[in-house]
LUMDODO-23544 format. One line per 8 residues: for each residue x negated, z negated, y of C-alpha. Coordinates in pm, whole numbers, plus 50000, padded with zeros to 5 digits. Layout:
residues N
X:Z:Y ~ ...
***
This chain:
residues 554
21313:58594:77591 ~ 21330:58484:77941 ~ 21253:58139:78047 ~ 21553:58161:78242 ~ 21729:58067:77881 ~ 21795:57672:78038 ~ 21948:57777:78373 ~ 22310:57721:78245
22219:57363:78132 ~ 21933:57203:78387 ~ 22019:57069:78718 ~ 21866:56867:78999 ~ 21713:56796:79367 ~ 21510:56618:79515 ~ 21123:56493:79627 ~ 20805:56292:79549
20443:56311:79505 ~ 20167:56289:79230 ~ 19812:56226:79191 ~ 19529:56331:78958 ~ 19348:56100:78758 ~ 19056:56231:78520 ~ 18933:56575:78399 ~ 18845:56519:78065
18893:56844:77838 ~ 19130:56955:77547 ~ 18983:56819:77209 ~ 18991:57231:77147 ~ 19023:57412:77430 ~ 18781:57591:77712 ~ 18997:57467:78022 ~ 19073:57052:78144
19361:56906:78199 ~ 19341:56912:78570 ~ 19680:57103:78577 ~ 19838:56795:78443 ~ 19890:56557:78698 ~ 19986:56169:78600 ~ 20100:55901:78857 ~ 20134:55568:78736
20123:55448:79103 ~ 20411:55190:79080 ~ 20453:55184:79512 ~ 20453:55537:79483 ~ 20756:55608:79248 ~ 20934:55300:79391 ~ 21154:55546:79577 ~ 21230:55798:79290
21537:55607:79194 ~ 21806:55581:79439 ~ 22106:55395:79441 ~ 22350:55623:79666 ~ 22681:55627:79463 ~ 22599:55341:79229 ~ 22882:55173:79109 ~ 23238:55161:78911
23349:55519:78807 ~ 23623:55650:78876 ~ 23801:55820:78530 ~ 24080:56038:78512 ~ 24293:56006:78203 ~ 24414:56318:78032 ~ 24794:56152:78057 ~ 24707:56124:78423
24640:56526:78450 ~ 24946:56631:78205 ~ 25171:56396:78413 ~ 25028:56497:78748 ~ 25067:56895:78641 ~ 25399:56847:78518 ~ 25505:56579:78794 ~ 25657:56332:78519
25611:55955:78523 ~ 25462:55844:78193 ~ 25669:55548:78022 ~ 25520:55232:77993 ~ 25158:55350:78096 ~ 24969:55418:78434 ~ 24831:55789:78385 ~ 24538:55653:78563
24412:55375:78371 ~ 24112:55433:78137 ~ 23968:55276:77817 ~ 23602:55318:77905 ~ 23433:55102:78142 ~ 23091:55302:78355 ~ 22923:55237:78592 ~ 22636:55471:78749
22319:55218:78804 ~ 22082:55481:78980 ~ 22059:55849:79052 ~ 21704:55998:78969 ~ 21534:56258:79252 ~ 21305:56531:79081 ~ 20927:56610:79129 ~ 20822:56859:79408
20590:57113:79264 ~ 20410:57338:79531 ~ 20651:57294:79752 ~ 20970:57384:79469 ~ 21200:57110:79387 ~ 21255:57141:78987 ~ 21566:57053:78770 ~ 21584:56854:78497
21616:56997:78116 ~ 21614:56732:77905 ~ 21632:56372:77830 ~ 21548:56175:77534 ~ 21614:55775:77527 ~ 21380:55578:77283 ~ 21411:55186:77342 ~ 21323:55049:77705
21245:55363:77835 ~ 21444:55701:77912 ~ 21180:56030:77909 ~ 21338:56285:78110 ~ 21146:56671:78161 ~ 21170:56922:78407 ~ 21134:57290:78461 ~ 21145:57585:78759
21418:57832:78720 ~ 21284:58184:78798 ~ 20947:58337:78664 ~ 20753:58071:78785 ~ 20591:57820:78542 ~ 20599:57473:78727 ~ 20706:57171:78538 ~ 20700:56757:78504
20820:56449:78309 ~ 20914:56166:78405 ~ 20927:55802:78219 ~ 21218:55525:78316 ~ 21260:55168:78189 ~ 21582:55096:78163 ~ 21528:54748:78014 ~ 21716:54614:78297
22045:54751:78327 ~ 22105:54633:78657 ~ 21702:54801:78804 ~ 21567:55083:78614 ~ 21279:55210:78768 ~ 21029:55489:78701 ~ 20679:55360:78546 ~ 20504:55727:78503
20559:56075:78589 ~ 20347:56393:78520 ~ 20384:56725:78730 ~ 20212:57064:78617 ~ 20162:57429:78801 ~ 20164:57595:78487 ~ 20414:57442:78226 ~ 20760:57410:78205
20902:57144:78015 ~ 21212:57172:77842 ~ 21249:56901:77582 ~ 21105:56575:77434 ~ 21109:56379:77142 ~ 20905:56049:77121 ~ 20724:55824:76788 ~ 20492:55610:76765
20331:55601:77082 ~ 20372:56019:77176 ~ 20580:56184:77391 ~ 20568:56496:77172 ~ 20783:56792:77429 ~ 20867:57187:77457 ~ 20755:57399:77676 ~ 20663:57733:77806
20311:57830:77981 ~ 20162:58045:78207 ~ 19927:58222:77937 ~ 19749:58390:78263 ~ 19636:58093:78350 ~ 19556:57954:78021 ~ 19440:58282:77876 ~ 19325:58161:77538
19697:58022:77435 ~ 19872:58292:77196 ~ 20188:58266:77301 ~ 20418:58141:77588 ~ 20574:57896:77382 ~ 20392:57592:77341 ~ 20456:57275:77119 ~ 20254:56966:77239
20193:56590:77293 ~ 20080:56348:77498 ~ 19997:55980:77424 ~ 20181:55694:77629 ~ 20090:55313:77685 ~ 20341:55046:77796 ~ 20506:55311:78002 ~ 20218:55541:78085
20146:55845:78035 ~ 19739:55905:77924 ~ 19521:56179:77990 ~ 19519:56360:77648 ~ 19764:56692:77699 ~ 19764:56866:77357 ~ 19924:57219:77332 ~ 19971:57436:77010
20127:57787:77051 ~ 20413:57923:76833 ~ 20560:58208:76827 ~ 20800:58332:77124 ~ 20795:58308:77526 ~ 21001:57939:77535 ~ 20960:57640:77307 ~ 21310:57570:77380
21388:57230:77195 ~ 21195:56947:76972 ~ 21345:56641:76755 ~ 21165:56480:76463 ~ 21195:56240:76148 ~ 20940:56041:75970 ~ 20599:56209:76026 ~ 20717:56542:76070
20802:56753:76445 ~ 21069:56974:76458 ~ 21021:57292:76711 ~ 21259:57610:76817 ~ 21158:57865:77050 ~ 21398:58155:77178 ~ 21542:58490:77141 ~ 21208:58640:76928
21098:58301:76815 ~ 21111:58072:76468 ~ 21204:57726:76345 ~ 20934:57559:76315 ~ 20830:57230:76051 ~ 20448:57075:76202 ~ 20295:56775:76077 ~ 20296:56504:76385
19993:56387:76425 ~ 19805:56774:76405 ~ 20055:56954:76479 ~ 19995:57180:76233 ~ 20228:57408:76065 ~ 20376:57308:75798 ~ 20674:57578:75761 ~ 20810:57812:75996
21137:58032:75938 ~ 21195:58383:76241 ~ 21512:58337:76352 ~ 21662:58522:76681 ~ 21826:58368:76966 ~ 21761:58005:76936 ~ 21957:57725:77124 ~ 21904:57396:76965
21848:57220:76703 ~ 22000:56827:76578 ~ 21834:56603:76281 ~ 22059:56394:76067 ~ 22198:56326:75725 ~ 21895:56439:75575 ~ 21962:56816:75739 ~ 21803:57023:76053
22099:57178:76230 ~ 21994:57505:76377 ~ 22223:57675:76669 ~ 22155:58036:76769 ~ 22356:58237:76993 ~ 22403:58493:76773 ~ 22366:58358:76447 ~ 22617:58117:76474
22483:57687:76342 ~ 22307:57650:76004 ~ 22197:57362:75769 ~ 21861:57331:75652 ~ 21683:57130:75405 ~ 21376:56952:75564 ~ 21157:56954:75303 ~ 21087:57354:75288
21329:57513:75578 ~ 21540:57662:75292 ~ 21906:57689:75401 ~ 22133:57473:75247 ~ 22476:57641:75389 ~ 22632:57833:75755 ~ 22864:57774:75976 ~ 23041:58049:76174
23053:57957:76532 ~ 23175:58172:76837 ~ 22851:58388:76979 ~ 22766:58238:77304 ~ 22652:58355:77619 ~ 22312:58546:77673 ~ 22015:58307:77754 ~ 22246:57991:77834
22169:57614:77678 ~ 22423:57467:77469 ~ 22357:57166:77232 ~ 22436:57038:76942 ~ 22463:56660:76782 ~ 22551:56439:76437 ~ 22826:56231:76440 ~ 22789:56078:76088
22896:56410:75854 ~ 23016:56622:76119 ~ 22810:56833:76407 ~ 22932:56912:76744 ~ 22833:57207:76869 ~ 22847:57299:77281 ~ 23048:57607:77259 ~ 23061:57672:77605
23407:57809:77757 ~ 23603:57724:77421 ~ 23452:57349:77452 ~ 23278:57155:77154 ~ 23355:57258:76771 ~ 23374:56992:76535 ~ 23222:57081:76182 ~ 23168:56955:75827
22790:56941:75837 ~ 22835:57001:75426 ~ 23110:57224:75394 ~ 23128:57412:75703 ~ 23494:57367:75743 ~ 23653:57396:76107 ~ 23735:56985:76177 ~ 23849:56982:76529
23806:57195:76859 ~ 23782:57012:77194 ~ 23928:57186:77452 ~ 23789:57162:77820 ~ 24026:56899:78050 ~ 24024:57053:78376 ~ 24076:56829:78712 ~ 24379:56860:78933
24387:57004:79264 ~ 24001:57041:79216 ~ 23825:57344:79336 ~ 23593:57505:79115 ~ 23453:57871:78961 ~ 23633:57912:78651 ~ 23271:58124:78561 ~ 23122:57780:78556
23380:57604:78344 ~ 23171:57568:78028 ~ 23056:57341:77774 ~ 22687:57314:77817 ~ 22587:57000:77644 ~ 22781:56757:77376 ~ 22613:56397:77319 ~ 22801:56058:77141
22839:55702:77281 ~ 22984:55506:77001 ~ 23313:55645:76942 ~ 23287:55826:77220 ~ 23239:56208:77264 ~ 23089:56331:77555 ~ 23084:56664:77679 ~ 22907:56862:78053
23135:57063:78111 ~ 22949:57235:78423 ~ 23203:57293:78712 ~ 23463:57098:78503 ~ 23283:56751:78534 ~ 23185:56513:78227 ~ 23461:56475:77996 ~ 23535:56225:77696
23700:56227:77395 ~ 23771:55945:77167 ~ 23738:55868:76790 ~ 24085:55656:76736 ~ 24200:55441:76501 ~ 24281:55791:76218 ~ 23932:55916:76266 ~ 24113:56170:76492
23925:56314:76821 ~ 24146:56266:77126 ~ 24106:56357:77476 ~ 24015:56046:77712 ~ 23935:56183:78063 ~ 23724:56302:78303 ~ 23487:56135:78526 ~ 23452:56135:78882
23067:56283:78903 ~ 22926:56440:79264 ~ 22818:56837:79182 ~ 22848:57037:78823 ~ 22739:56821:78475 ~ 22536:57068:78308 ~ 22370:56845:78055 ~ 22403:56506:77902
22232:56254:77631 ~ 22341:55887:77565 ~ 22238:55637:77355 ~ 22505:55451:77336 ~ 22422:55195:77597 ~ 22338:55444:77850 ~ 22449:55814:77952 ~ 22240:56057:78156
22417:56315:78297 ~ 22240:56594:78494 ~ 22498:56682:78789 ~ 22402:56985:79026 ~ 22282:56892:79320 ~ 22396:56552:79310 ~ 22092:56436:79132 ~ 22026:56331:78766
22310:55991:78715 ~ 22156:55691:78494 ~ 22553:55583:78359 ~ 22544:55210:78262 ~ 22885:55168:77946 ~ 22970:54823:78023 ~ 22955:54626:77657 ~ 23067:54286:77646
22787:54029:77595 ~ 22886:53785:77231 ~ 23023:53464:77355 ~ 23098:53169:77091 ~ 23480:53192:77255 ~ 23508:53571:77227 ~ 23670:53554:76889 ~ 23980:53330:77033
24065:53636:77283 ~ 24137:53854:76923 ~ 24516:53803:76969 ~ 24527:53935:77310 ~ 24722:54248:77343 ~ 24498:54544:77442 ~ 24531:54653:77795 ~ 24735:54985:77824
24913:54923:78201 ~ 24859:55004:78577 ~ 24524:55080:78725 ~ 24606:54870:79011 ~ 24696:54534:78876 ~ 24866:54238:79075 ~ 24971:53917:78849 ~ 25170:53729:79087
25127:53348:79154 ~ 25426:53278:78921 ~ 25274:53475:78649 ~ 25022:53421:78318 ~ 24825:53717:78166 ~ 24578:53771:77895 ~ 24450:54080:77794 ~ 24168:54270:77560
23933:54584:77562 ~ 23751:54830:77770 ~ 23964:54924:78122 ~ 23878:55088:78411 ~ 24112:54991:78724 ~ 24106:55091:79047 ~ 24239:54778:79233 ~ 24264:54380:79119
24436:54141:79250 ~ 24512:53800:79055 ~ 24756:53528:79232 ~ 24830:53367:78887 ~ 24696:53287:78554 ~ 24491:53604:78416 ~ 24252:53636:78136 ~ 24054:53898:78041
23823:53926:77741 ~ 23590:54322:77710 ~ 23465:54516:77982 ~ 23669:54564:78301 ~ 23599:54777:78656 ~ 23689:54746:78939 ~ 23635:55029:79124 ~ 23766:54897:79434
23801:54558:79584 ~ 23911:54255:79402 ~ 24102:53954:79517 ~ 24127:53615:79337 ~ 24412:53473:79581 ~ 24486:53104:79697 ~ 24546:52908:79369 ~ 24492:53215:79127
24276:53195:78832 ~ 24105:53477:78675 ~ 23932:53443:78311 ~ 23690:53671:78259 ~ 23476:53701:77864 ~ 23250:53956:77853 ~ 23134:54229:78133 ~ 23335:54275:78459
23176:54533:78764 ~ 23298:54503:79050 ~ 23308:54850:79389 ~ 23045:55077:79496 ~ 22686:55054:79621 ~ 22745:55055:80047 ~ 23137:55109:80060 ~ 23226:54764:80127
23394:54729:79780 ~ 23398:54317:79769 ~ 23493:54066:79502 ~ 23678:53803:79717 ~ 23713:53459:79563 ~ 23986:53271:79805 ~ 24052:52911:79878 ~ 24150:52693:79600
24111:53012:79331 ~ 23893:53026:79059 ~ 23716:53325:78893 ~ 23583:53175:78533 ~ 23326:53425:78357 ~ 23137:53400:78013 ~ 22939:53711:78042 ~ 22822:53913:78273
22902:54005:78659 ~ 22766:54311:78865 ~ 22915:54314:79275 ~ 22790:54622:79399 ~ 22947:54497:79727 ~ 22955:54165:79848 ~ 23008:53809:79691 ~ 23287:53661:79923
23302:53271:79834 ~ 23564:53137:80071 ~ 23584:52742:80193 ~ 23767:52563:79855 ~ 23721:52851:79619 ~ 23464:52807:79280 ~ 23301:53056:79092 ~ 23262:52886:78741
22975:53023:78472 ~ 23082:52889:78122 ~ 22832:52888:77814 ~ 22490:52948:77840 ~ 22319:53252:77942 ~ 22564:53426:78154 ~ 22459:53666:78441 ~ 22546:53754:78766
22383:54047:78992 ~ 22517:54088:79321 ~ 22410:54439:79579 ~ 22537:54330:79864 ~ 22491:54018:80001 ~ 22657:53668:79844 ~ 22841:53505:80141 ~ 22946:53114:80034
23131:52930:80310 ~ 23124:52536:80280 ~ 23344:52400:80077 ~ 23298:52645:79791 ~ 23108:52553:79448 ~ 22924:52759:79175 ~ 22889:52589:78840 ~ 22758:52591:78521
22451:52743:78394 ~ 22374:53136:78470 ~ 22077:53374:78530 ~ 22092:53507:78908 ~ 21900:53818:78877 ~ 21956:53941:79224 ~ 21852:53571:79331 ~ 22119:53549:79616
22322:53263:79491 ~ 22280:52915:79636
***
């Protein structure tokens, strides 16, 4: 099998440097770890993580597309107006390997940090890793990154201090290695990756995906390779079962899910790799990545032009099939409209969808999957993992996107805002000085403007400006963003208005505080991070206790 299997799925651009630290040899092996390069140089990654494009995203509904297609104004609801709040905190640029710029294959989130590999398309073996605290949502930042000239890495799984990964390698360099496909590991420290490389061969040219449970490691590898069951701190084999034309595999419910191409997705127990029942799945598309994942008893399984299939992980039965939603008046290569990767947030599905965009779909109130939208991403999604706090979506040439999902913070008054309607209406809201408002949820707008009484109590965007007018006040209980990063996108408080928040505030723009207005922080232990710059005319007051973490408030 080529190594060319991940091209469908792995994306990227982009530049940086590394540097070598020791030479000290495999525990095993003839050769030193030279071809591993490690930089923990803090100045030097400083400028791996950009934040062109940060901000509110923009989200198409699916009532928006069926009403703009058929031209028909929907009753009672702005098409546009989502119930998801993201925002995109930072855009990652890859390593430069002799003189290539690789794409990203895989990311897995474990705690404060986000460990995200990379690979060469092509026949080349040139490869690196990179680790990302994310422990502050408002400035992730990468602590550690690893380049090689002779492996690719295509997935990672992390316990107990390893970063355990995939990976094909250039057996003419390394000529004692078996095989092509390579498990291996490598020990990490408060965000650092050591000098301790491990590799173990198994059979096939591309170790193609890894997960774990307890002290076990799970490995694939492709079209002539084998599921794999290896004991984590030796990696050695525990069991191993040849099956063709592997894709991915998923841990959960006490099962190893198993997609192959051809073979369709199949249960296994974990104790001795025996199979424990199959699911027929539509064949998919020679030496293309497609994912699958758990959502409690049922897997979701990348499927990619017919979309994600939904499946009872025990019975097998057919539950649901997500179809792709497709933009409007968007151009794009109906080739490259595929599912390539399926991940969860919550009760959230989400689902790369390659020239398509990143699309959701909902869990609602019948345990029914519905389609949300589509969000507004620069280039193709071709892959995607969340955590639930945090979605990565790999996006063409528009970079790897770290994708914040705004969760209100607990406040001892969040309880009263339980009989507030929740908020179904216009993307651009006005509530006019003779008006009073109160609302609930998760809702993405696209302009605010408050002249009355409003009160909010979620998450809410903004992906534009926002205006608390002369004698308006706006109540805001839980997370509110505000524009994006450098496009003049302000929150404008305005003379004798009030903007009252128990929670949290992000201003990707600027803080305008006008002469009269007052910018009130009730409870303890709200926050407020502010981009652009915080511009407080005499006359205007901030009270109440609150962290400043951009440290730009008077």
């Amino acid at each position: 099998m080529s190594k060319r299997l991940l091209a469908g799925w792995i994306i990227l651009s982009i530049l940086v440097i590394s540097c070598s630290d020791s030479n000290n040899n495999f525990d095993e092996n003839e050769y030193t770890q030279e071809n591993f390069k490690i930089n923990n140089d803090a100045g030097a990654l400083e400028n791996v993580l950009n934040r062109n494009g940060a901000g509110v995203l923009s989200i198409s509904s699916i009532t928006a597309i069926k009403a703009n297609r058929s031209k028909q104004a929907v009753e009672d609801e702005d098409p546009q107006v989502s119930n998801i709040a993201l925002e995109q905190i930072a855009t990652v640029d890859p390593p430069i390997v002799e003189g290539t710029t690789l794409r990203a294959s895989h990311v897995k989130i474990d705690g404060n940090y986000a460990y995200v590999t990379y690979m060469m398309e092509g026949e080349a073996y040139l490869g690196g890793v990179d680790i990302i605290n994310i422990e502050d949502k408002t400035n992730p930042f990468v602590t550690s990154r690893v380049t090689s000239d002779i492996v690719d890495f295509t997935s990672a799984y992390f316990s107990n201090g390893r970063l355990y990964f995939a990976s094909a390698v250039d057996t003419d360099e390394l000529l004692n290695l078996e095989y092509r496909a390579n498990l291996g590991y490598v020990n990490v420290s408060a965000g650092n990756f050591l000098q301790n490389f491990q590799l173990k061969p198994i059979e096939g040219n591309v170790a193609v995906d890894i997960s774990g449970f307890d002290d076990k490691i799970i490995g694939v590898s492709g079209a002539t390779g084998v599921l794999g069951l290896y004991d984590a701190a030796s990696l050695e084999t525990i069991a191993e079962q040849p099956i063709s034309d592997l894709r991915s595999i998923a841990y959960g419910n006490n099962k190893i899910a198993v997609l192959s191409g051809s073979e369709g997705l199949a249960m296994y127990n974990p104790g001795d790799l025996s199979v424990l029942n199959r699911i027929n799945t539509p064949n998919l598309a020679s030496e293309s990545k497609r994912t699958i994942a758990f959502k409690d008893q049922a897997i979701l399984v990348a499927e990619g032009g017919n979309g994600v299939g939904i499946y009872d992980s025990n019975s097998g039965n057919t539950l649901q099939q997500l179809s792709i939603p497709l933009p409007v008046d968007a151009a794009y290569d109906s080739e490259d409209v595929v599912t390539n990767a399926v991940s969860i947030a919550g009760d959230f599905i989400l689902m790369a969808n390659g020239g398509a965009g990143f699309g959701i779909a909902k869990l609602d109130e019948n345990n029914t999957l519905v389609e949300e939208g589509i969000v507004d991403l620069e280039g193709s999604s071709n892959y995607i993992q969340s955590d639930g706090d945090y979605i990565f979506v790999a996006s063409g040439t528009g970079g790897l996107k770290i994708i914040k999902v705004s969760q209100p913070e607990a406040t001892d008054n969040f309880a009263a805002c339980e009989s507030y309607d929740v908020y179904r209406g216009n993307s651009n809201l006005n509530v006019n000085s003779n008006q009073v408002m109160a609302y609930r949820g998760a809702a993405t707008l696209k302009n605010l403007n408050v002249g009355g009484d409003f009160t909010f109590c979620g998450s809410i965007n903004i992906q534009n400006s926002t205006n608390i007018n002369s004698q308006g006040t706006f109540n805001m209980r839980g997370a509110m963003a505000v524009g994006i990063f450098g496009r003049n996108h302000d929150l404008n408080i305005n003379s004798g208005s009030v903007l009252r928040i128990e929670g949290t505030l992000v201003v990707y723009g600027n803080l305008n505080l006008n002469s009269g207005s007052t910018l009130e922080f009730v409870g303890n232990g709200s926050r407020i991070h502010v981009f652009g710059n915080v511009r407080q005319n005499s006359g205007s007051t901030v009270i109440g206790n609150y962290i400043d973490t951009s440290n730009k408030l008077k």
